[in-house]
N, C-alpha and C positions, 0 to 999 in steps of 0.2 A: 556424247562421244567426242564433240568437241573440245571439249575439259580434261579428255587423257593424251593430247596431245602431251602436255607437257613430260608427263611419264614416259612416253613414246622417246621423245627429244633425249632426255635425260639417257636414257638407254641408248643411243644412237651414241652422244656424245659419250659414253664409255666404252662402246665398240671401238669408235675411231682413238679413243686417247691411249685403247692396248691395242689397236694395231700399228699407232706412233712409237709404242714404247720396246713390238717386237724387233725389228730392224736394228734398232740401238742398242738391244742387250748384249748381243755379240762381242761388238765394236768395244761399249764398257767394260765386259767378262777378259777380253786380252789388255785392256788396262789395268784390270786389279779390283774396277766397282763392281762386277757383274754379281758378285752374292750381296753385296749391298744394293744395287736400284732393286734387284730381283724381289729381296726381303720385302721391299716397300714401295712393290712396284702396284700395289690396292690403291695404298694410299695417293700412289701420283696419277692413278686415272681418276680418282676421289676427286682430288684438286682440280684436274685437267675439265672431268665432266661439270664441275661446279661452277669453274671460269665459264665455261662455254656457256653451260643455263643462266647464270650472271646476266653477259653479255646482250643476250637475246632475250632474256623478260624481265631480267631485274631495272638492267641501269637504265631503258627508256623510258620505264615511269618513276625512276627520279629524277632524272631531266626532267621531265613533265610535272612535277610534284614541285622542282626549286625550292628554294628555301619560306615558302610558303608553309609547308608542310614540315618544316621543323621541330625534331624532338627537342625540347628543353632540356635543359638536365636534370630538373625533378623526373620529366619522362622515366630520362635513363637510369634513373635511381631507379625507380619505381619498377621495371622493366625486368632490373637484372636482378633485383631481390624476388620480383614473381618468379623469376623464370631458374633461380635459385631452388625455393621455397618448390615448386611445383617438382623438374626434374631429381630434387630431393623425395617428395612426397608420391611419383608414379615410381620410380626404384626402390624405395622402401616396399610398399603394397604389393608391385611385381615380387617382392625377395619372398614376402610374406605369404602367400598363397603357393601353396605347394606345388602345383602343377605348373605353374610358372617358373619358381623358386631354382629345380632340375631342370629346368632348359637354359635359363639363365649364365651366360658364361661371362665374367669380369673381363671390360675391357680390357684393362690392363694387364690379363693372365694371352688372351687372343691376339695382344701388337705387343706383347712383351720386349720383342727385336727387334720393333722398327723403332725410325729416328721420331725424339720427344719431339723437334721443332718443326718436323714434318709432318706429325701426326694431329699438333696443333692448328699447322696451317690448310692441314685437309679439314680438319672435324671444326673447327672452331671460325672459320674464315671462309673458306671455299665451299666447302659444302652448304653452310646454311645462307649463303649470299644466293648460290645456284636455285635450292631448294624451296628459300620463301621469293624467288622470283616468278618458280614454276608453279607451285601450289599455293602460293600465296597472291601476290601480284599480278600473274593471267587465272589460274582455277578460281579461287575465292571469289574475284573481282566478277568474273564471269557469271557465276554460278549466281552472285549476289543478285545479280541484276531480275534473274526468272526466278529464285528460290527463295529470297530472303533471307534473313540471315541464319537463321537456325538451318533449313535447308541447306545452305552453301556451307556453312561450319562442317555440317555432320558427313556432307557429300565430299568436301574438297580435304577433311581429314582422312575421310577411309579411302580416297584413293594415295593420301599421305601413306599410310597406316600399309595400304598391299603395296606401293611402291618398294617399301624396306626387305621386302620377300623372304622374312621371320616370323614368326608367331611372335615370340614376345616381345623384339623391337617394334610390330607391327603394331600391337595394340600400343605400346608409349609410346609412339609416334602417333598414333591415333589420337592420345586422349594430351599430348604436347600439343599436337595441332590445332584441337579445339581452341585451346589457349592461347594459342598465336592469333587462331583468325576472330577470337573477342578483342584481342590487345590490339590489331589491327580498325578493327568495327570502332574501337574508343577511341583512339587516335587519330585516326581517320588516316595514315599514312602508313605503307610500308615499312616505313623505318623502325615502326614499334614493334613486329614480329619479329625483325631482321635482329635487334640487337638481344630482345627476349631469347632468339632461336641462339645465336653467340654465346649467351652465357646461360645456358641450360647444357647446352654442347660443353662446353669449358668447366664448368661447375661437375659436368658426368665424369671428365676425363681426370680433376683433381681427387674425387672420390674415388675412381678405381687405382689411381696411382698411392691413392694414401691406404686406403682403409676396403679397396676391392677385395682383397686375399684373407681377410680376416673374417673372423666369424663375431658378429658383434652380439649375437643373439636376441631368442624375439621380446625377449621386457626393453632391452634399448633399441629394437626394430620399430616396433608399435611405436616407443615414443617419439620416438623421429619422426615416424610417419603422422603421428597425433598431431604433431610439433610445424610440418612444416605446410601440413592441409590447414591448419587454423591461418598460417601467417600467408598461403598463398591466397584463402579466402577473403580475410582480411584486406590482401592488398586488391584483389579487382573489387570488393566491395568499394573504397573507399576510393581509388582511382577513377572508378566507374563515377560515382557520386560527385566527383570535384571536378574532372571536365565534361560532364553533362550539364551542370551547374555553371562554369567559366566559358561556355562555348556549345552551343545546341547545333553547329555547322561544324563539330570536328570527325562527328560519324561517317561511316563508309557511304551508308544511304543517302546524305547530303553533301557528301563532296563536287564539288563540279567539275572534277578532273573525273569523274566515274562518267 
């Protein structure tokens, strides 16, 4: 029960970021913005709540972390190609399966009206700074300690997965999270879910901006999907392999900031 705090919080900080944002709509609407903040007024509790979960779980164990715990820039190679390759391969699979397929609405058909630099700085920035602070950073870390790692993966994803309060953002966030809190376990630092979680998010939004409304069909759905489950395997295989090998002290279980 101690583990849903963070969902708890995260709820809380959305309450209060729309009941900051009612007071001001007014004020804005005899200005001239009031259909504009209103439009994108998701996205600024989005931002708002994800500052705040930031704030309070993320940026104290990076403080705590310093640059001890340093991504390289192979990391970050390595990181944004999985987290590429993966949010390409659970959106394919999700399209693919029929029951999922019809529930399935394209980003970019759903914020069609809100502002692009706003909608990058909620989805791309704030939200997944808040997100792998809450469920990453306190859940995982937490959970690791009595579960282990498979246990704290499989536990600190599906409370990811019902946080999203969708069925089928639920399950990709489900099976995104896994992947976060292995990319975490390898690295041994937050920073590696953090930047995976950025450009899986980033990677989703250029795809429904490009090619979301289109119908690509299932011979180049499957292959996409063939295509990007091989390259996303490939890369924890061999990341997994190269700093287990360079560093037996970069896992979650050996770190001595845990």
């Amino acid at each position: 029960m101690f583990c849903l705090l963070p969902a708890a919080a995260y709820s809380c900080f959305a309450f209060f970021a729309g009941c900051l944002l009612m007071p001001v709509l007014p004020v804005l609407e005899s200005g001239g913005f009031g259909a504009e903040i209103l439009e994108n007024s998701g996205l600024l509790i989005t931002a708002l709540a994800g500052l705040g979960a930031a704030l309070i779980f993320l940026f104290p164990l990076l403080r705590e972390e310093g640059d001890e715990s340093s991504l390289k820039s192979r990391g970050i190679i390595c990181m944004t190609v999985l987290a590429v390759s993966a949010s390409l391969f659970f959106n394919t699979l999700l399209n693919l399966i029929p029951f999922t397929k019809e529930a399935m609405a394209p980003l970019g058909r759903e914020e069609g009206g809100s502002s692009l630099l706003l909608m990058a700085a909620a989805v791309c920035l704030a939200g997944p700074a808040g997100e792998e602070g809450a469920f990453r950073a306190f859940c995982f870390r937490h959970l690791r300690k009595e579960l282990g790692f498979p246990g704290a993966a499989l536990l600190s994803s599906l409370f990811f997965g019902i946080y999203h309060g969708n069925l089928v953002q639920g399950i990709y966030a489900f099976l995104l999270g896994l992947v976060l809190c292995w990319s975490m376990e390898i690295f041994g630092t937050v920073k590696a879910p953090l930047a995976c979680h950025m450009a899986a998010n980033a990677s989703s939004l250029i795809l429904a901006w490009t090619v979301g409304k289109q119908d690509l069909g299932t011979g180049t759905m499957v292959f996409l999907c063939l295509c990007s489950g091989c390259i996303m395997t490939v890369m924890m295989v061999c990341s997994t392999g190269k700093v287990r090998r360079n560093d037996n002290e970069t896992t979650v279980n050996r770190n001595p900031m845990l």
